[in-house]
C-alpha positions as CSV (number, residue, x, y, z in Angstrom):
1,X,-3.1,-21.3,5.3
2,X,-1.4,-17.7,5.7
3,X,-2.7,-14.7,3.9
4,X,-1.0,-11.8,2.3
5,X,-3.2,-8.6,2.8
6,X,-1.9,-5.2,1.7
7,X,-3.8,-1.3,2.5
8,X,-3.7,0.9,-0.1
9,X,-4.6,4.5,-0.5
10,X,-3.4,8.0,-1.2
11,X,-1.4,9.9,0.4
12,X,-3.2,10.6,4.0
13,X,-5.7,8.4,3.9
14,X,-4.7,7.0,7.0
15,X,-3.7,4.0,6.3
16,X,-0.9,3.8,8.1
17,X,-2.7,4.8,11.2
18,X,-5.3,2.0,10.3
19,X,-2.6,-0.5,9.8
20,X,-1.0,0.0,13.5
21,X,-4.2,0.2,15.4
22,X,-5.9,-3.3,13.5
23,X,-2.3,-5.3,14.7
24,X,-3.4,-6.0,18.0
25,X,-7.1,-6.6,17.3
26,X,-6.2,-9.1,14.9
27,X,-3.5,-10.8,17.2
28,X,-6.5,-10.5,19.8
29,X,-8.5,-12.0,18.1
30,X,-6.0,-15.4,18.0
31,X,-4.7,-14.5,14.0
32,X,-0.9,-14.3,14.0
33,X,0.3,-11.4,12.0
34,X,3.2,-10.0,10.6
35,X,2.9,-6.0,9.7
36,X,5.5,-4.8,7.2
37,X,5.5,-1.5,5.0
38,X,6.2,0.0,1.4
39,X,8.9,0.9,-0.2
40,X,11.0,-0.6,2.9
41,X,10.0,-3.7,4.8
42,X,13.9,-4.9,4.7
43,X,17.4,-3.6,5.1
44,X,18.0,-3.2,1.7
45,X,14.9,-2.3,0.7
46,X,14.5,0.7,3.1
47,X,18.2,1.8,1.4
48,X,15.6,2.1,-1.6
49,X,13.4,4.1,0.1
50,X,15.2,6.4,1.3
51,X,16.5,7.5,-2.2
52,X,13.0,7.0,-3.7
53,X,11.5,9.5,-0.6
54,X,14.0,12.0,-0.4
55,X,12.6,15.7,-0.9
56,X,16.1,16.5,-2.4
57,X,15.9,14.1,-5.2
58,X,13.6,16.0,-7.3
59,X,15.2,15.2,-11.0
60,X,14.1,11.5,-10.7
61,X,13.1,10.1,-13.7
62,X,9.7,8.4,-13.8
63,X,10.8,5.3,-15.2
64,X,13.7,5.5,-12.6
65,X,11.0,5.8,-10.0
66,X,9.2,2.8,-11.3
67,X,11.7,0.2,-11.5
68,X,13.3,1.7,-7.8
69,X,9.9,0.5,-6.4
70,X,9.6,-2.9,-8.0
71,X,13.3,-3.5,-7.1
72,X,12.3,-2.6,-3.4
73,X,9.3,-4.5,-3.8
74,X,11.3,-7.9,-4.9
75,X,13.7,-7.1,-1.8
76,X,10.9,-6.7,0.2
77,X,8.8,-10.0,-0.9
78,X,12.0,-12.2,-0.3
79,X,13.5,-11.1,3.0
80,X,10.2,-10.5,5.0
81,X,6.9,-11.3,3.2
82,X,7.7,-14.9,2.0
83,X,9.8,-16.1,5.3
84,X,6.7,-15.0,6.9
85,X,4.4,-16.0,5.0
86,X,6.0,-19.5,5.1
87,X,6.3,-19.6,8.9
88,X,2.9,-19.6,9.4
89,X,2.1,-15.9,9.8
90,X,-0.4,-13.9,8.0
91,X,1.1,-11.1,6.9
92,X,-0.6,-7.3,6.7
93,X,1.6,-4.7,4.1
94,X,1.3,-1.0,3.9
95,X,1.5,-0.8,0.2
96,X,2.4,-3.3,-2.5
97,X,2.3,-3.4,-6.2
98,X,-1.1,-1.1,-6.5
99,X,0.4,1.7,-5.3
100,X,3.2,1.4,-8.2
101,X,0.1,1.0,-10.4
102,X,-1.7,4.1,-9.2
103,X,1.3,6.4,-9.1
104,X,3.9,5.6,-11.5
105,X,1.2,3.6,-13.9
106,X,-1.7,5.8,-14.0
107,X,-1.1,9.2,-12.1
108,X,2.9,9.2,-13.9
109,X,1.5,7.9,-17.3
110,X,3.7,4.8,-17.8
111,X,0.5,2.9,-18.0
112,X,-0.6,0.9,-15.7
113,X,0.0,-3.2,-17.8
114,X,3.7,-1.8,-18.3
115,X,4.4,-1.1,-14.3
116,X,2.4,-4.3,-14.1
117,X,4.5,-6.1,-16.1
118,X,7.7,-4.7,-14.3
119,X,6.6,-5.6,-11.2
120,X,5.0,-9.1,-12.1
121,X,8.6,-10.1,-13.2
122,X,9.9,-9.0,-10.3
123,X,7.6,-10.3,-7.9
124,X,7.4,-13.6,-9.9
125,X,3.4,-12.9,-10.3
126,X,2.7,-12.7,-6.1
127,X,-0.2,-10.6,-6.0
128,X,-2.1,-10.0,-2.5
129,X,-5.0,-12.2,-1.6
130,X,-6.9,-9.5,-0.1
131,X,-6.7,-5.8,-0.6
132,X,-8.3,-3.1,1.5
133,X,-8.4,0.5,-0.9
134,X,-8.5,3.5,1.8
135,X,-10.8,5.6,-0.8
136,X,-10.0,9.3,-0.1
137,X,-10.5,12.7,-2.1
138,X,-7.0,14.5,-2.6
139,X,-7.9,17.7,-0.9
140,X,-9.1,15.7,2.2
141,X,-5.8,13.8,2.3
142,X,-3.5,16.7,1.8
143,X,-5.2,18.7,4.4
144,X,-4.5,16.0,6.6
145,X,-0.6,15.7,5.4
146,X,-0.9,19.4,6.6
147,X,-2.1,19.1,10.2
148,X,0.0,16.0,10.9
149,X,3.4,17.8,12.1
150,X,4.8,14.1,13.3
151,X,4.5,13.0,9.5
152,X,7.3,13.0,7.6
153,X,6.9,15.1,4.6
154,X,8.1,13.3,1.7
155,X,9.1,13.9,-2.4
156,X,5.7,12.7,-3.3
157,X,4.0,14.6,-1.2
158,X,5.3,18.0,-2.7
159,X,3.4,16.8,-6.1
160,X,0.8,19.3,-7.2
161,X,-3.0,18.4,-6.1
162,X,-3.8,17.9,-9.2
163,X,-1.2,14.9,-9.2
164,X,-2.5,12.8,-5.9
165,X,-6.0,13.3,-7.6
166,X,-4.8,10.9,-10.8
167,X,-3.9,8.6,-7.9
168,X,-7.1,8.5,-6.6
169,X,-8.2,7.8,-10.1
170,X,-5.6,5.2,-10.9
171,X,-6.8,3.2,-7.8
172,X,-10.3,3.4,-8.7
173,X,-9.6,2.2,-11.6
174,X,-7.6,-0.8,-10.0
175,X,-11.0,-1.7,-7.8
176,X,-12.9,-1.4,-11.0
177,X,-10.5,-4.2,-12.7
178,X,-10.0,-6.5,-9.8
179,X,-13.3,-6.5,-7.5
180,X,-13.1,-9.5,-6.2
181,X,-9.2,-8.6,-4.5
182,X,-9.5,-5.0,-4.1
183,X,-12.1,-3.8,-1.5
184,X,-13.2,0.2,-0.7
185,X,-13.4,1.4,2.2
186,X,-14.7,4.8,2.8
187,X,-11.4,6.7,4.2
188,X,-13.3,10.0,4.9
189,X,-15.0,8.6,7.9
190,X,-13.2,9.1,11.4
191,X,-10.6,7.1,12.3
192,X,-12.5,4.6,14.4
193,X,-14.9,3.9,11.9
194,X,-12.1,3.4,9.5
195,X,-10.6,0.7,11.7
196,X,-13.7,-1.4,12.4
197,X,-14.7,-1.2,8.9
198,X,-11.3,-2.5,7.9
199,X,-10.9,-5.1,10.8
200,X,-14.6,-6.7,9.7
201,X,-13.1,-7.0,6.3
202,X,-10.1,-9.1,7.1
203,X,-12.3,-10.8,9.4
204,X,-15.0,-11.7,7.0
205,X,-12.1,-12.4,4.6
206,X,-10.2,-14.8,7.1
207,X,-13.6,-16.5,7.8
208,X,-14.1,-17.2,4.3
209,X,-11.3,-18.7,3.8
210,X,-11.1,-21.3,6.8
211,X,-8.5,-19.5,8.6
């Protein structure tokens, strides 16, 4: 049976760095996966993105913002996750629906139930089976948005500090909810350490479940 796993984290957790390096362990170590990202993953979904990430769209209502990324999201989910999922592939996402949670739900104030329930309807309840949460303080992961000059520097990340600290706070408060999905791994640690921890995870997780 495939899997759906998802990395979350603040901006500059490293996630993304994590993400690439774990691909070929895990297809070394004989589990076929599919790696995709958020907002983006699909043609039309990375049209999305683009107008969701642009620096110069800066009057972009919050609600706006929201139902952008869940309409993404649904693009997403039907042109890459599901045909994967369904061809026998596990599949490892760079964001999904906890990232509209902690941003637009918690850190944006819309609440995190309503994004929920925007992006419940929209994914027709498809939640991750396994979530790895990147746990980073803010001022660590914008200094490292800083001294990465490949990075592309996006509208989010011009928010204030105080702004990508609600985040952290909004996905604490997801691991707090959902335990048994959502699982912390300590982003602060170097960059190797951060991949093993995060490949013994999935393994454990994999194992677990028979596959």
């Amino acid at each position: 049976m495939p899997f759906f796993i998802t990395i979350e984290g603040p901006d500059g957790s490293g996630k993304t760095t994590v993400a690439q390096r774990l691909m070929p362990l895990l297809q070394q170590a004989g589990h076929p996966f599919v790696y995709t990202r958020e907002p983006g993953g699909s043609e039309i979904a990375e049209q999305i993105r683009s107008l969701l990430l642009d620096r110069q769209n800066t009057k972009m209502d919050r609600k706006t913002e929201a139902l952008l990324y869940a309409a993404s999201r649904r693009q997403h989910l039907i042109e890459t996750i599901m045909p994967a999922l369904q061809a026998g592939s596990h599949v490892l996402c760079d964001r999904f629906i906890d990232s509209s949670l902690a941003y637009q739900g918690y850190a944006r104030g819309l609440g995190i139930e309503a994004v929920l329930e925007i992006n419940l309807f929209a994914t027709e309840h498809r939640l991750p089976d396994l979530t790895l949460y990147f746990d980073v303080d803010a001022e660590t992961g914008l200094a490292r948005i800083r001294a990465n000059d490949q990075r592309e520097v996006n509208r989010l990340d011009l928010e204030a500090s105080a702004f990508h600290q609600r985040v952290r706070e909004g996905y604490l408060e997801l691991v707090r909810r959902d335990p048994q999905r959502i699982r912390l791994i300590d982003a602060s640690l170097s960059i190797d350490q951060v991949v093993q921890a995060a490949y013994h995870e999935i393994l454990r997780f994999l194992k677990e479940h028979g596959a």
